[in-house]
C-alpha positions as CSV (number, residue, x, y, z in Angstrom):
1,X,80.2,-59.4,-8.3
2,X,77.3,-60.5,-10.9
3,X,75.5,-61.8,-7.6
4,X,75.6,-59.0,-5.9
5,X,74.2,-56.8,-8.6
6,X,71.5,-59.2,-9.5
7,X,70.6,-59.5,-5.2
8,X,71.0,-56.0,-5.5
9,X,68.2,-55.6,-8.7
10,X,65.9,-57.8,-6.6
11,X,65.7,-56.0,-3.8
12,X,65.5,-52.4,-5.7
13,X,62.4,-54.2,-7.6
14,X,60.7,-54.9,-4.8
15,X,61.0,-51.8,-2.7
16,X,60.0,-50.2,-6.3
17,X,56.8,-52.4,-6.2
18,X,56.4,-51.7,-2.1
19,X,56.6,-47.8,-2.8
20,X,53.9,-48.1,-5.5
21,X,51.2,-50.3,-3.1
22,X,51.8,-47.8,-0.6
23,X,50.4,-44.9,-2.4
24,X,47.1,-46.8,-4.1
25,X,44.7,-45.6,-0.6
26,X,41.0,-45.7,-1.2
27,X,39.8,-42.5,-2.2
28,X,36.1,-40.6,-2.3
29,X,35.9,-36.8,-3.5
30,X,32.4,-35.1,-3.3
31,X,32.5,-31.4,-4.3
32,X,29.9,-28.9,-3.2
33,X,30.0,-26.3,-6.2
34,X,28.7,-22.9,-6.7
35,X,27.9,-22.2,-3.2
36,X,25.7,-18.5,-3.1
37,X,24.1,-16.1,-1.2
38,X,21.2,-14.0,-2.5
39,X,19.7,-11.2,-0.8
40,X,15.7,-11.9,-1.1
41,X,13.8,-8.6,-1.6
42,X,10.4,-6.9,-1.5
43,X,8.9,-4.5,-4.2
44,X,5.4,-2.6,-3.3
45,X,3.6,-1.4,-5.8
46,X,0.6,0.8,-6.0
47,X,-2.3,1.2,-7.9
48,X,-5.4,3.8,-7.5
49,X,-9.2,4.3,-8.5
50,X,-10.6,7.9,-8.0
51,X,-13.8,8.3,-7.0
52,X,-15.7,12.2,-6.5
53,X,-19.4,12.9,-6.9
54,X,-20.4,10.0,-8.5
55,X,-18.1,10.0,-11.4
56,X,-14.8,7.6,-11.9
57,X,-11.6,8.7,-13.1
58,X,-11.4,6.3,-16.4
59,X,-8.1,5.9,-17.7
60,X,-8.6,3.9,-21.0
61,X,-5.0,2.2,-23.0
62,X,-3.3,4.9,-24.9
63,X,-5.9,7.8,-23.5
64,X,-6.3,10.6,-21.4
65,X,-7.8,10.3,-18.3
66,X,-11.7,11.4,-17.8
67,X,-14.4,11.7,-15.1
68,X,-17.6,9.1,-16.4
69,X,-20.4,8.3,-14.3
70,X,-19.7,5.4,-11.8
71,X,-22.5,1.9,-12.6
72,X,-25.9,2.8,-11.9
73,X,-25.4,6.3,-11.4
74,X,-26.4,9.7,-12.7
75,X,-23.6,12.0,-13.4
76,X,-23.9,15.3,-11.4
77,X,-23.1,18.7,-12.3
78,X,-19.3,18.5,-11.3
79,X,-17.1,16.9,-11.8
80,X,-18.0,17.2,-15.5
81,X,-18.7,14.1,-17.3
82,X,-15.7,13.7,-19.7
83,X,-13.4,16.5,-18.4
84,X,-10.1,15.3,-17.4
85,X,-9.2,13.7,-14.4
86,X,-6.6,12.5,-12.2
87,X,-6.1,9.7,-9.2
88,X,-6.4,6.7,-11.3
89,X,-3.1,4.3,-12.7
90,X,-2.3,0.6,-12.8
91,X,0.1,-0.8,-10.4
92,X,3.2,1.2,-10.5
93,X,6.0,2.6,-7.9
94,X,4.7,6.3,-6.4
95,X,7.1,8.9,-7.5
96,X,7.0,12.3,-5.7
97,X,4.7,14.7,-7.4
98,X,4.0,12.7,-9.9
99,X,1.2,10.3,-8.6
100,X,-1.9,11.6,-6.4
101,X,-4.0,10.2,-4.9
102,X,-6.2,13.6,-4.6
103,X,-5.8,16.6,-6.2
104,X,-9.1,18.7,-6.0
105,X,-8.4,22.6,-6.7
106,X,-12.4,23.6,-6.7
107,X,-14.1,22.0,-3.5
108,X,-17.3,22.5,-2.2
109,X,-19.8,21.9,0.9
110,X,-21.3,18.5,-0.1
111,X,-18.6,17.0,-1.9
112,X,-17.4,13.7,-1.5
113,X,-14.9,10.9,-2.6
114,X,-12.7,8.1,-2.4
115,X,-9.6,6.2,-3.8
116,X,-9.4,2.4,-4.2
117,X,-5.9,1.6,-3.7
118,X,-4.4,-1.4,-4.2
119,X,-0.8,-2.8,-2.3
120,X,1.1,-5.5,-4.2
121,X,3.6,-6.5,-2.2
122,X,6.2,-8.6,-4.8
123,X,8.4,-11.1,-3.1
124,X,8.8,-11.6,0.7
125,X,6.2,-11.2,3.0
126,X,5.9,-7.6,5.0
127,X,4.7,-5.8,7.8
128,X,2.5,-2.9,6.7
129,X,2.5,0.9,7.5
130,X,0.4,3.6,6.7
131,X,1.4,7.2,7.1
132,X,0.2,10.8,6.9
133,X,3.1,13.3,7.0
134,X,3.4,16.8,6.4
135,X,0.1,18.3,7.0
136,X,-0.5,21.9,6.0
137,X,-3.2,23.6,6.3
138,X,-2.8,27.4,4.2
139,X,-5.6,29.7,5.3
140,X,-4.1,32.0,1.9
141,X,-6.4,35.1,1.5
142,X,-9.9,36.6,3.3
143,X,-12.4,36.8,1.0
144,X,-15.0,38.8,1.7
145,X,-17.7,35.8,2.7
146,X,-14.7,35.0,5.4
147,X,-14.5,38.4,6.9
148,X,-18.0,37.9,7.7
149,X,-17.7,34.4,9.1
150,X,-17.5,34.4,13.4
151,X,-16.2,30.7,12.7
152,X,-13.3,32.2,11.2
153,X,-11.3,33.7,14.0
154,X,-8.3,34.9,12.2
155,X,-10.6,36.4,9.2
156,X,-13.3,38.0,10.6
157,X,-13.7,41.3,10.2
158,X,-10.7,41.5,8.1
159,X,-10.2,43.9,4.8
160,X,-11.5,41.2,1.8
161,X,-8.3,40.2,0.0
162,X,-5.9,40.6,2.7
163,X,-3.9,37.7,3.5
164,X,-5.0,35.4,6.6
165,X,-2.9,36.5,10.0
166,X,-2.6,33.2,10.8
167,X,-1.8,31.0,7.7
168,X,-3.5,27.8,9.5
169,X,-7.1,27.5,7.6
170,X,-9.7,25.7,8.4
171,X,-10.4,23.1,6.3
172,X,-8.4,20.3,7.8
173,X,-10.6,20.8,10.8
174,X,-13.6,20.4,8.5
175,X,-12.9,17.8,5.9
176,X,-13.7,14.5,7.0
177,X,-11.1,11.2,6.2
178,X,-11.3,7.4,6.9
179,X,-9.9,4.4,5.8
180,X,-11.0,0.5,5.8
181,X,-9.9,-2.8,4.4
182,X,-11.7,-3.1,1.1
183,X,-11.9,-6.5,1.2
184,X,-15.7,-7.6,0.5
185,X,-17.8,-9.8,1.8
186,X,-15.5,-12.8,1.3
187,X,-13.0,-12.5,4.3
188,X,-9.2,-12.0,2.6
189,X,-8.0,-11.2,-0.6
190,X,-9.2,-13.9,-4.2
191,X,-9.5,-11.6,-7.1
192,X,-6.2,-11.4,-7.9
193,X,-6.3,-15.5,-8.7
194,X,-4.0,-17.0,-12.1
195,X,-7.0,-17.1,-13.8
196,X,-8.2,-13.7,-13.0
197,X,-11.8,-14.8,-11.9
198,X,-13.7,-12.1,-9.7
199,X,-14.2,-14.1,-6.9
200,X,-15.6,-11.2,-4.8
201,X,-17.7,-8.8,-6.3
202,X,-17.4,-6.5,-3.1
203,X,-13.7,-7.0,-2.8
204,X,-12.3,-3.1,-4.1
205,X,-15.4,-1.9,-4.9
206,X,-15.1,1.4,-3.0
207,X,-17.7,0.8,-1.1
208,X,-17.5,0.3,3.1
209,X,-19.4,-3.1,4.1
210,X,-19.1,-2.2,7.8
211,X,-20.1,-5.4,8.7
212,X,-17.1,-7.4,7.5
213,X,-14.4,-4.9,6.5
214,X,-12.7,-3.2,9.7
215,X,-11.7,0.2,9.5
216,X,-8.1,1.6,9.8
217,X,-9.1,5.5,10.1
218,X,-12.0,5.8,12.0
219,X,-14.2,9.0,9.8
220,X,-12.8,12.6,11.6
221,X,-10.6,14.9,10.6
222,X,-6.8,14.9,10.0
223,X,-4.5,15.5,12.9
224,X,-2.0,18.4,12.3
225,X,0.9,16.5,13.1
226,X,-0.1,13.6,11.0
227,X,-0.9,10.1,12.4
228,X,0.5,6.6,11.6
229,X,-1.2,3.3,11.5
230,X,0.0,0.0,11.2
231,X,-1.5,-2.4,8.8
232,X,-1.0,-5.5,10.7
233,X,-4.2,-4.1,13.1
234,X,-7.1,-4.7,10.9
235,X,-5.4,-7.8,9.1
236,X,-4.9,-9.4,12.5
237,X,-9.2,-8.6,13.1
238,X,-10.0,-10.3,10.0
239,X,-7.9,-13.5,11.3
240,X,-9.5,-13.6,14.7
241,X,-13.1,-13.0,13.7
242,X,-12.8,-15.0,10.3
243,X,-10.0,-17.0,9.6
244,X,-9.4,-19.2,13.0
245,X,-9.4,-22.2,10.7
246,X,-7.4,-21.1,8.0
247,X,-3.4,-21.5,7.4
248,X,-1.4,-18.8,10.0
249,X,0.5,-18.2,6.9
250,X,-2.3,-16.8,4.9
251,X,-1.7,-19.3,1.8
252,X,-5.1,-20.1,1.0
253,X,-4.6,-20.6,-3.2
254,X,-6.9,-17.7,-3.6
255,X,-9.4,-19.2,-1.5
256,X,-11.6,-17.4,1.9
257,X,-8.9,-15.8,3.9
258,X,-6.0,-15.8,1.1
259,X,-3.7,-12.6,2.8
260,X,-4.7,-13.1,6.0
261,X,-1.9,-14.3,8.8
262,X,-2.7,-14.9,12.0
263,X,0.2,-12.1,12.9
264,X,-1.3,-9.7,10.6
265,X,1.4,-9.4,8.3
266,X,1.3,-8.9,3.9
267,X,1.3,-12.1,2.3
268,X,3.4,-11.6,-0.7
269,X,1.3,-13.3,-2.9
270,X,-2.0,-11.4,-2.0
271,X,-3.3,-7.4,-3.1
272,X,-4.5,-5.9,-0.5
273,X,-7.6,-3.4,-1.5
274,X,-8.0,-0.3,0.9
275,X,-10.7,3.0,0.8
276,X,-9.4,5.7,1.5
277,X,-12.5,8.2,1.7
278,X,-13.0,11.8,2.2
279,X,-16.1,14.4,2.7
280,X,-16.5,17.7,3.2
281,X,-19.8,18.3,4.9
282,X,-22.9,20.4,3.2
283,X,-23.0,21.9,6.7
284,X,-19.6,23.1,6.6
285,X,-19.5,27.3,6.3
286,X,-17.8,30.4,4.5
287,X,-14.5,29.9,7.2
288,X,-13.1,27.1,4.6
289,X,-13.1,29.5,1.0
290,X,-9.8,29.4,-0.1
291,X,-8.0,27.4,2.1
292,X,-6.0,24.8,1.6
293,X,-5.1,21.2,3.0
294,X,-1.7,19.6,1.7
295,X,-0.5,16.4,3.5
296,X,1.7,12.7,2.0
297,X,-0.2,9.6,2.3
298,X,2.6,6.9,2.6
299,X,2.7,3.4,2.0
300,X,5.4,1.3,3.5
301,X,6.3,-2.0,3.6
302,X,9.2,-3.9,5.7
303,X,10.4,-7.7,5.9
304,X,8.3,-9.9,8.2
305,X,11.1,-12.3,8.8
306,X,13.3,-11.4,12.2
307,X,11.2,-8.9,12.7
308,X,9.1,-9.5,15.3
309,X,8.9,-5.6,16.1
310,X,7.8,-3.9,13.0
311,X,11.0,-1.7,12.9
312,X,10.1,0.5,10.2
């Protein structure tokens, strides 16, 4: 009986010892942790430089806003040097009624102007659009210079101080508007390096060198229904004409062509200058007193990426 227990031990040991070498297998664990998706995005940000007769809306830390006389300039008799002013602000998001680009209650035959506006487009690169949307044009009242004006139709020989017939005026048919690429003589965009060295003195400068910054607007007056233009146009020039050699991406570090892609789209590292200009013509008559012109100006910006369409 003691033999059989003991054969009996044995054999329990070793399938014990068999059962244990059976579960030792070779092992390797590698662990992928944290695994996320983030949605990239794309902030535009505005900023604007008025421009009218000469004078420049100033905006100096912690004061008000004021008309001075631009570099190398006389200042005329309006705007008033040092009267307050509006159409000037560091880079910020456009708010409704709260930024303007224009806001000119007093115009005159003669007078002229122009915004510097800047586009910062933070994050991705975009595709560009520029809209104008919701044009009115308010004839409001005949004054008595109107009722005699044959270009008037709808006020001549009218009662002074009745309101127009028709409320279309006409100064959207006589104020003049256009648009170009800012960007100097320097093809692309390098003022807005790290080390915040003006590269190009042209580049923003208001002024139109038509022979190396294309226009967007050709000069001519507003439609009525409004009109729409896509950036992508004029940035696409600038490649072709200038940039063949550069990167199709538009990376340049800040160098010629920095914001220019061979498709024409924003580089999101680059600030893109524009001029938006405007003039009503010395030649233009009585038919305009009173009347007003009201439109949007709007910026927009999409993702470039699988989006070979510019679906806005």
């Amino acid at each position: 009986m003691k033999r059989i227990l003991l054969s009996l031990s044995v054999i329990a040991a070793v399938v014990a010892i068999a059962a244990g070498v059976t579960t030792a297998f070779y092992q390797d664990t590698e662990t992928s942790t944290g695994n996320t998706f983030a949605a990239g995005g794309i902030d535009l940000k505005v900023d604007s430089t008025a421009h009218y007769n000469g004078m420049v809306c100033v905006c100096p830390a912690g004061a008000a806003c004021t008309w001075q006389p631009e570099t190398n300039t006389q200042p005329p008799f309006y705007p008033a040097q040092g009267s307050a002013c509006t159409g000037t602000w560091g880079q910020t998001d456009l708010k409704d009624g709260i930024r303007r680009f224009f806001d000119y209650k007093d115009l005159k035959p003669g007078d002229h102007g122009e915004d510097t506006v800047s586009l910062h487009v933070i994050g991705n690169d975009a595709w560009g659009k520029f809209d104008i949307a919701n044009v009115l044009d308010l004839g409001n009242t005949c004054v008595d210079p109107e009722t005699e004006a044959t270009a008037d139709a709808d006020c001549f020989n009218q009662v002074p101080g009745t309101p127009e017939p028709d409320p279309n005026g006409e100064l959207r048919e006589n104020l003049m508007f256009s648009v170009w690429l800012d960007q100097g003589t320097i093809p692309g965009f390098q003022n807005n390096n790290p080390e915040g060295t003006i590269i190009d003195h042209e580049e923003g400068d208001n002024i139109w060198q038509r022979e190396v910054e294309p226009i967007i607007i050709t000069p001519g007056t507003i439609d009525a229904g409004g009109e729409s233009y896509l950036l992508s146009d004029a940035l696409k020039a600038v490649y072709q004409i200038a940039c063949l050699q550069s990167p199709a991406d538009g990376h340049t570090s800040y160098g010629p062509c920095h914001g220019i892609a061979e498709d024409g789209r924003m580089v999101g590292s680059a600030v893109y200058y524009f001029g938006i200009d405007w003039d009503l013509p010395l030649a233009t008559g009585n038919e305009i007193q009173t009347d007003e012109l009201k439109m949007d100006l709007i910026f927009k910006a999409v993702q470039q990426r699988n989006n070979p369409s510019q679906t806005f």
